[in-house]
C-alpha positions in Angstrom: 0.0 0.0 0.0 2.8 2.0 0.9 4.1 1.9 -3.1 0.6 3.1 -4.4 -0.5 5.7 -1.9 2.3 6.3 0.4 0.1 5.3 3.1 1.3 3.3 6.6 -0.8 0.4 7.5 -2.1 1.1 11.1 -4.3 -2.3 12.0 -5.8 -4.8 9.8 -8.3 -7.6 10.3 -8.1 -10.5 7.4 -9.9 -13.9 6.6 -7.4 -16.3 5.0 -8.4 -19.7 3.7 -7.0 -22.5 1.5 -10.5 -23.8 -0.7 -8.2 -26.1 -3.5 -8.1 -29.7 -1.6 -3.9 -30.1 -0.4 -3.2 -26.7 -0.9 -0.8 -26.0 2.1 -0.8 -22.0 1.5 -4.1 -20.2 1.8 -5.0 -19.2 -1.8 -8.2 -17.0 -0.6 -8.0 -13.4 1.8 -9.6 -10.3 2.5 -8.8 -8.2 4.5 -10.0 -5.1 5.8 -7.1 -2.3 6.8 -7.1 1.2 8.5 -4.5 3.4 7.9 -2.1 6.1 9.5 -4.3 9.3 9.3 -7.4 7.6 9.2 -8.0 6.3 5.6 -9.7 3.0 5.1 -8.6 0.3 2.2 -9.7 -3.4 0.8 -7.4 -5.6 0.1 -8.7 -9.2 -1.6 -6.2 -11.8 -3.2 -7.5 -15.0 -4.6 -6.1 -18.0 -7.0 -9.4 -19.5 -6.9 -11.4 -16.5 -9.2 -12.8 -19.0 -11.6 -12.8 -17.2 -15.5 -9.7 -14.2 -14.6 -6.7 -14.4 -15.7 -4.7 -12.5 -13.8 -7.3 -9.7 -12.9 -4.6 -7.6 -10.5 -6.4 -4.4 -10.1 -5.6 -1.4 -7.7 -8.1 1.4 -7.2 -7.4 4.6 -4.9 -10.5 6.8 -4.2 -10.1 9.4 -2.3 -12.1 13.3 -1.9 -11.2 14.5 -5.3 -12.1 11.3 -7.3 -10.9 7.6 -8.2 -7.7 6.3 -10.0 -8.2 3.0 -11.3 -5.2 0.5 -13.2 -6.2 -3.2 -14.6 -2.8 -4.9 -15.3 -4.9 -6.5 -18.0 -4.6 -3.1 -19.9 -1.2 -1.9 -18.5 -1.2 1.4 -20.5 -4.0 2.6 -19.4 -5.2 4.7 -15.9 -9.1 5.6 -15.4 -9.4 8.8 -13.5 -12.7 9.0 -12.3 -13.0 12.9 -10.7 -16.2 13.8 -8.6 -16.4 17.1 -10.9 -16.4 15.4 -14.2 -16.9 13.0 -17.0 -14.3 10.2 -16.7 -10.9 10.2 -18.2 -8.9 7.3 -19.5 -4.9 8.1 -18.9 -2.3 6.4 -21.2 1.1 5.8 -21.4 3.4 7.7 -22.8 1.2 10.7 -23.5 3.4 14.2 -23.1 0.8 15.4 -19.9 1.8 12.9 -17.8 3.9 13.5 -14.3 8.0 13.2 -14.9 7.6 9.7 -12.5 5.3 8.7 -15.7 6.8 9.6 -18.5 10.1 8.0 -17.2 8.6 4.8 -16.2 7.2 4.1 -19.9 9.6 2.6 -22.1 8.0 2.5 -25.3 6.4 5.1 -27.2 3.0 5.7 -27.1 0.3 2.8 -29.1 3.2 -0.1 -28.4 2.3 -2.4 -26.0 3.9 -2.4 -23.2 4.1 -4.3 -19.7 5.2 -6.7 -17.8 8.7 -7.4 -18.6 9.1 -3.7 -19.0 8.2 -3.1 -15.7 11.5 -5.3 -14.7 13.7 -3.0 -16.8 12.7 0.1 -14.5 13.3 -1.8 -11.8 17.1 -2.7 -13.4 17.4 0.8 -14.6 17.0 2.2 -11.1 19.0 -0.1 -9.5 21.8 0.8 -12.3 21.0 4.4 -12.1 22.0 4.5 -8.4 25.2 2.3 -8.7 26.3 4.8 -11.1 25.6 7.8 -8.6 26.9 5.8 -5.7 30.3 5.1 -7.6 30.3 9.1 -8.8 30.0 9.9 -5.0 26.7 11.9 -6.5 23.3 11.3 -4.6 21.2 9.6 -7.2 18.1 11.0 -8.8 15.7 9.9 -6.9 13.4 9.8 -10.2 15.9 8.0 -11.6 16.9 5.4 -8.9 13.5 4.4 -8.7 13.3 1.2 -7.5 12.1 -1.3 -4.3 14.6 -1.4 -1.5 15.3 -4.0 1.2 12.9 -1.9 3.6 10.2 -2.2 0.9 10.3 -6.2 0.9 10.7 -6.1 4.9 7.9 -4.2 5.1 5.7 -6.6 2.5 7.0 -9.8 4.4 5.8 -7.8 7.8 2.3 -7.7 5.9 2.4 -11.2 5.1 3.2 -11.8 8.6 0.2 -9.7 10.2 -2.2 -10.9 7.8 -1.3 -14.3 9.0 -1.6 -13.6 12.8 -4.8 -11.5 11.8 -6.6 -14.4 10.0 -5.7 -16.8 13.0 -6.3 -14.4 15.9 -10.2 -13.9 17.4 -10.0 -10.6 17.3 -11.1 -8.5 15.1 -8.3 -5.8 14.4 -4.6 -6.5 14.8 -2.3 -3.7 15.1 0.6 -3.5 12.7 
């Protein structure tokens, strides 16, 4: 959550189960979480959504309107705004944010995804080497990319959701 919104999980309360006979990991959760500051989310992760493919979808709504991304169609972001007729967002287009325009690697129309999404993560890693070996501080546009603390923080997650789905209580704090 953290990544997307630069929110701190505060407490969560989560319902994990394992539906697929022998599965040993749960392959089924939701969960419910609060936030640092008062926002609310819903997180729900399933292997067992009979008919998607691989349907990851984020959506941030918030007093101003909703942002919306499908991995299914990468290159585009809905922007839903309270005050107005929704906008579809795609890659590569010159209005974009800095962030944006240097996280696409293709131009505009080619498809793009996946794969490419591991090159930014090389390219920031290789961007900060380079700083780091200049004695420069890197770009922090440029050195974009997750750092130990980031997959700490996700295995913490993991760890809370775990001790929140067996717990009978209703919130655990992070």
């Amino acid at each position: 959550m953290a990544t997307v919104t630069g929110l701190e999980v505060e407490s969560l309360c989560a319902d994990l189960s394992a539906l697929v006979p022998g599965r040993m990991l749960d392959d089924d959760g939701s969960l419910l979480l609060r936030f640092k500051g008062g926002a609310r989310g819903v997180l729900i992760a399933s292997q067992i959504s009979t008919g998607l493919e691989n349907d990851l979808r984020l959506r941030v709504s918030g007093t101003l309107g909703t942002l919306e991304w499908h991995q299914e169609q990468p290159s585009q972001l809905l922007h839903l705004p309270h005050d107005g007729p929704k906008r579809v967002l795609t890659r590569g287009a010159p209005w974009l944010c800095e962030a944006a325009q240097r996280a696409s690697r293709l131009p505009a129309g080619h498809p793009e995804g996946f794969i490419e999404a591991f090159a930014n993560v090389y390219a920031g890693v290789a961007a900060d080497i380079r700083a780091r070996l200049a004695g420069q501080p890197a770009d922090p546009l440029a050195a974009d990319y997750p750092r130990v603390e980031d997959g700490a923080r996700g295995v913490r997650f993991i760890e809370r959701t775990v001790a929140s789905a067996k717990s009978e209580l209703k919130w655990t704090p992070w």
